[in-house]
Steps between C-alpha positions, in 0.01 A plus 500: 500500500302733288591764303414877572537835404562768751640799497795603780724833553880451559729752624868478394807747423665483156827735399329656129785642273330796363694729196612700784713260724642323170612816403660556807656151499616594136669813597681346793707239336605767179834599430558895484515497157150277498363688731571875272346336182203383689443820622560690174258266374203597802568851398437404142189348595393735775387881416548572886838427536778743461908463556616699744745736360706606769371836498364409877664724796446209695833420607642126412730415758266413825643425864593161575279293765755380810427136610602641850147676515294314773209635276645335186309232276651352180158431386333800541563794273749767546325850658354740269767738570740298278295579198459140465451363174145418363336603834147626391373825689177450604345635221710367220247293368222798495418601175442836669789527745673833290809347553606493116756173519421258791827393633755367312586144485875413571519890464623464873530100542567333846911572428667442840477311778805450741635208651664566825779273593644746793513200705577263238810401335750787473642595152772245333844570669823458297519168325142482451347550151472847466220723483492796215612814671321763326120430491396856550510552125387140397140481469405872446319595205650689231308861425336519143563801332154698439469773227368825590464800300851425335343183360191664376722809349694173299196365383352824353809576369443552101640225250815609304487559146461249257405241755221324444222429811446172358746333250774501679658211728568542812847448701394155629393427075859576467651259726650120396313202544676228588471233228368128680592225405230392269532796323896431427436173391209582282715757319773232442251231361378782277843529391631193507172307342276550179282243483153601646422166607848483681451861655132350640741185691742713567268755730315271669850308601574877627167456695571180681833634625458492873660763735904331436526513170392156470226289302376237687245373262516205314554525135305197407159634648570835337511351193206306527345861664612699191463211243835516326793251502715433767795586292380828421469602840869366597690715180336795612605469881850476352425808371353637813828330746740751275272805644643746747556489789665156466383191695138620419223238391739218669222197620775444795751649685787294303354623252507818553862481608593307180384814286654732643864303524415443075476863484806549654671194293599364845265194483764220421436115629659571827264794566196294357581224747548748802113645376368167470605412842381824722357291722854358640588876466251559700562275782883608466676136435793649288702210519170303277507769281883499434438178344203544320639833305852329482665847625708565748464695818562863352344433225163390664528808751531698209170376296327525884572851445387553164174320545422715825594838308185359254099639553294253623202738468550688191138653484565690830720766319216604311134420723666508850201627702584793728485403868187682664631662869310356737243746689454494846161536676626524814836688629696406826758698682606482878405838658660674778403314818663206345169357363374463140281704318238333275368763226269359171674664171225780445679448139299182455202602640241633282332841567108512424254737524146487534284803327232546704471869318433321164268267660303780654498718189325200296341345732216705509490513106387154473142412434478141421575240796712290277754780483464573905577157545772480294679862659425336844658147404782737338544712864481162675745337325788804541429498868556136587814534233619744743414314793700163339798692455527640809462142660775367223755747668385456846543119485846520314624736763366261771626159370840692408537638846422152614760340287780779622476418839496130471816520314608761678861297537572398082491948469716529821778247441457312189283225295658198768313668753200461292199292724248322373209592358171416396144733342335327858729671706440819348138435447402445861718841633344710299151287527423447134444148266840347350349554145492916549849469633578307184330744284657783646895375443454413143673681271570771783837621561721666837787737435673416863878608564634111362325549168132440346349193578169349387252468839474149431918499566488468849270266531688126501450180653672409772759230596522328856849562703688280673371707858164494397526890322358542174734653178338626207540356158643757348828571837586174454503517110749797586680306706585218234600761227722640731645151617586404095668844435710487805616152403816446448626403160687151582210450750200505325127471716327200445126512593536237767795745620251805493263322697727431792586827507197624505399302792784614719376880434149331662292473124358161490429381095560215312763466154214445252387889660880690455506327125120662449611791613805492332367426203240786510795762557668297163781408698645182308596184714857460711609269189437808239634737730862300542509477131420849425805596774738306360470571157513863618822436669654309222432780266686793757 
C-alpha cells in the first residue's frame, strides 16, 4: 500500500488546566494559615487588591438557609439578601461602575447553612454522651476594640520631657528573652573551653543535637568530616556530657540515664545493670531483673523509682515548642429545632477587596498598550481571586454539611455509633469528583459539640458484621480500648478473647485486625499487660 499525505480535521474534547483553574485547585486544598499567606502574598503582587478593614456596615452575621425549604439547593448559592460572600454585583468588574470597592470577598462568606433533623434522631437522653449545654456563647466572635477620637487624642499627645522620639526602647525592648538551648550551651563551652579549635568541635556538636537532647551522629564520620582525631572529638564530648541540663549530648537513652544517675552519685553496679537492661524494664519481667542487679525486691522497686523520676528528654526544658491551638474553619452547634447548624469561621476567611476606583482613576492615564494590558491582566486576576474564594467556602460548607448529616449518629450518641465512610459517598451527594472532596478536608478542621476533628476523621473504612451491617473502623477501635480498660486485673483480654467478644456484639474481624488496631492505639499485648498488673500489685 502506498504512502500518502492528506490532510484531515478531528474533533475531540480535552480538560486544559489554565493559571486560573490551578489556582483554584491550589486554594482549595490550603490550610487557613496557607491560605492567609497566599493571599497576603496576591496583595503584594496585585495593586488592585485591598484588605477589607472592617470598616463595612455590612453586617457579618447572615440568616441561615433551612434544608426544609422545598426551594432549597445545596449547590446553588445562598440569595443575595444574605450579603453573601464574594457575590459580584453586576457591575463589579466595570472599571466604570462608581461603586468604589466591588464586594468584598469572605467580607460576608457563605457562614450558615442548617441541617434539619426535626424528624430525625431526637437529642441524647440520659446515659448518652452528652452534648455541651451552653452553645449560645460558643462560636460568637469576640468585638475588637476600635479607637476613636480618644485614640487619636493619645497619639497627639506631646512626648514628656527628656524622652527621646527615637533612642529610646520600647516596653516590648524591655522584656526577657528566653535563653534556647543553644544559646545556654554555647555560653558554657565558652566557659568551660579555651582552645579555639575545641570551641569550633564543640559548636558544631551543639548543632547536631537533635530535638531530645541527643546526638545521633557518628563520631567516626565527624572526624573524618572535620579532619581531626577521633580522640579529640571523644575528650571534648566528656566535656560537653558534664553540661547542664544533665543527660544532654547522651548518643542513647542509657546513656542519657547513666549521666544523670553520675551526677547524682547514684550510678553504682546495681543501677548500671538495671540501665543496661531497660529493655526487660521495659517489658516488666522483675523477677529477670532481680537476678541480674542481685537486689532484692525493695530494693529494685526503689531504683524503678529513681530511674523514672530521671529526664528522658532533657532538651525539652529549654526548646519545647509551644503547641499551636488548632483553628477551626468551620463551627457546628445544634440549633433550636433540634438540628445542627453548619457556619464557616468568618475568622479564617479572608476579606478582599477589589478597587475598581483605583482602576478607573488610572486607567485612563495609560498611553502605552503594554501598561493597559498589564492593569487589565492585574483587574482580571483580583476578580477570579474573588471568585476562587468564594467557591473555596462554598464547597467547604457543602462537603461539611454533607459530612454532618452522614454522621449525624457519632455527634448524637458517641464515636461507636460512628458509620462508615468513604470521599465516594460524599462525592456523589453533593455531585462533585472524589479528588475535590479530598482537597477540600485536608488540613480543614470542625469545632462540633465532642471536640475538633480533622474532616478527614470521619471518614474510615468499614468492617463487615456478623448480620450483614457495616461498623466503621474507628467504633470498633473504640470498642477494643474500652474492652482492655474494663478488664479485669486477674483476667486479662487476650486478642483471641477480644475477638469473640466482639463477634457476639455482631462485629465480624479477624485477631491479626484487634492486634493492628491495638497496636496503633499503643496498647501493649495481654502478656505485657499481666506483667505490668502484677508488678503494680506487688508494689501496693
Amino acid at each position: 500500500m502506498a504512502a500518502t499525505q492528506r490532510l484531515e480535521l478531528r474533533q475531540r474534547q480535552s480538560l486544559v488546566m489554565t493559571p486560573q483553574l490551578q489556582q483554584a485547585i491550589k486554594l482549595l486544598q490550603l490550610s487557613n494559615l496557607e491560605l492567609a499567606a497566599e493571599v497576603d502574598r496576591e496583595i503584594e503582587q496585585n495593586p488592585l487588591l485591598d484588605r477589607e478593614d472592617g470598616s463595612s456596615d455590612t453586617p457579618l452575621d447572615t440568616p441561615s438557609v433551612d434544608q426544609r425549604d422545598p426551594e432549597f439547593d445545596p449547590a446553588a448559592e445562598p440569595p443575595s439578601s444574605s450579603a453573601v460572600a464574594g457575590s459580584e454585583s453586576p457591575d463589579s468588574g466595570s472599571p466604570d461602575s462608581g461603586s468604589g470597592l466591588a464586594d468584598a470577598t469572605m467580607a460576608d462568606p457563605p457562614v450558615t447553612d442548617s441541617l434539619d433533623q426535626a424528624n430525625a434522631e431526637r437529642l441524647p437522653a440520659a446515659g448518652e454522651a452528652p452534648l455541651d449545654t451552653d452553645y449560645d456563647n460558643v462560636f460568637t466572635n469576640g468585638a475588637s476594640w476600635e479607637g476613636g477620637a480618644d485614640e487619636a487624642a493619645f497619639s497627639n499627645r506631646p512626648m514628656s520631657a527628656g524622652r527621646s522620639d527615637d533612642n529610646d526602647f520600647s516596653l516590648e525592648q524591655r522584656l526577657s528573652e528566653d535563653i534556647t538551648l543553644r544559646q545556654h550551651l554555647s555560653n558554657q563551652l565558652h566557659l568551660a573551653v579555651t582552645d579555639p579549635v575545641e570551641r569550633a568541635i564543640g559548636t558544631c556538636l551543639i548543632d547536631l543535637l537533635d530535638d531530645s537532647g541527643y546526638l545521633s551522629v557518628e563520631l567516626q564520620g565527624l572526624a573524618e568530616q572535620l579532619s581531626c582525631p577521633l580522640e579529640k572529638i571523644e575528650s571534648l564530648l566528656a566535656k560537653l556530657q558534664r553540661f547542664e541540663p544533665s543527660g544532654i549530648f547522651a548518643r542513647s537513652l542509657a546513656e542519657c540515664l547513666a549521666l544523670q544517675l553520675q551526677e547524682k552519685d547514684r550510678y553504682d553496679p546495681a543501677m548500671q545493670a538495671l540501665v543496661e537492661n531497660l529493655e526487660t524494664l521495659a517489658k516488666g519481667d522483675l523477677a529477670r531483673l532481680r537476678k541480674i542487679c542481685s537486689v532484692d525486691q525493695e530494693d529494685l522497686a526503689d531504683m524503678v523509682a529513681e530511674i523514672k523520676a530521671l529526664d528522658p528528654r532533657p532538651a525539652l526544658s529549654f526548646d519545647g515548642d509551644v503547641a499551636q491551638p488548632v483553628i477551626p474553619d468551620v463551627l457546628m452547634r445544634p440549633d433550636r429545632k433540634g438540628g445542627w447548624l453548619i457556619e464557616l469561621n468568618s475568622d479564617t476567611m479572608p476579606r478582599l477587596l477589589v478597587n475598581s476606583d483605583y482602576y478607573a482613576q488610572i486607567h485612563t492615564q495609560l498611553r502605552s498598550k503594554k501598561e493597559r494590558e498589564y492593569l487589565s491582566d492585574r483587574l482580571q486576576s483580583a476578580n477570579w481571586l474573588v471568585k476562587a474564594l468564594h467557591q473555596r467556602a462554598t464547597t467547604i460548607l457543602k462537603v461539611s454539611h454533607e459530612i454532618v448529616k452522614q454522621q449525624d449518629a457519632f455527634f448524637r450518641k458517641g464515636v461507636e455509633h460512628m458509620k462508615p465512610l468513604t470521599l465516594r459517598d460524599i462525592a456523589t451527594e453533593i455531585e462533585m469528583h472524589e479528588s475535590t472532596v479530598s482537597r477540600v478536608t485536608s488540613n480543614k478542621y470542625i469545632a462540633t459539640p465532642r471536640g475538633t476533628f480533622e474532616l478527614k476523621y470521619f471518614f474510615t473504612a468499614s468492617i463487615a458484621g456478623a448480620d450483614g451491617t457495616a461498623h466503621s473502623a474507628e467504633a470498633v477501635r473504640h470498642r477494643i480500648k474500652l474492652l482492655i480498660e474494663g478488664e479485669n486485673q486477674k483476667k486479662i483480654l487476650s486478642d483471641d478473647t477480644i475477638v469473640n467478644l466482639l463477634r457476639q456484639d455482631g462485629v465480624d474481624i479477624a485477631r491479626r485486625t484487634v492486634a493492628k488496631y491495638r497496636e496503633a492505639m499503643r496498647i501493649p499485648s495481654s502478656v505485657q499487660r499481666r506483667r505490668e498488673k502484677s508488678s503494680q500489685a506487688r508494689s501496693l
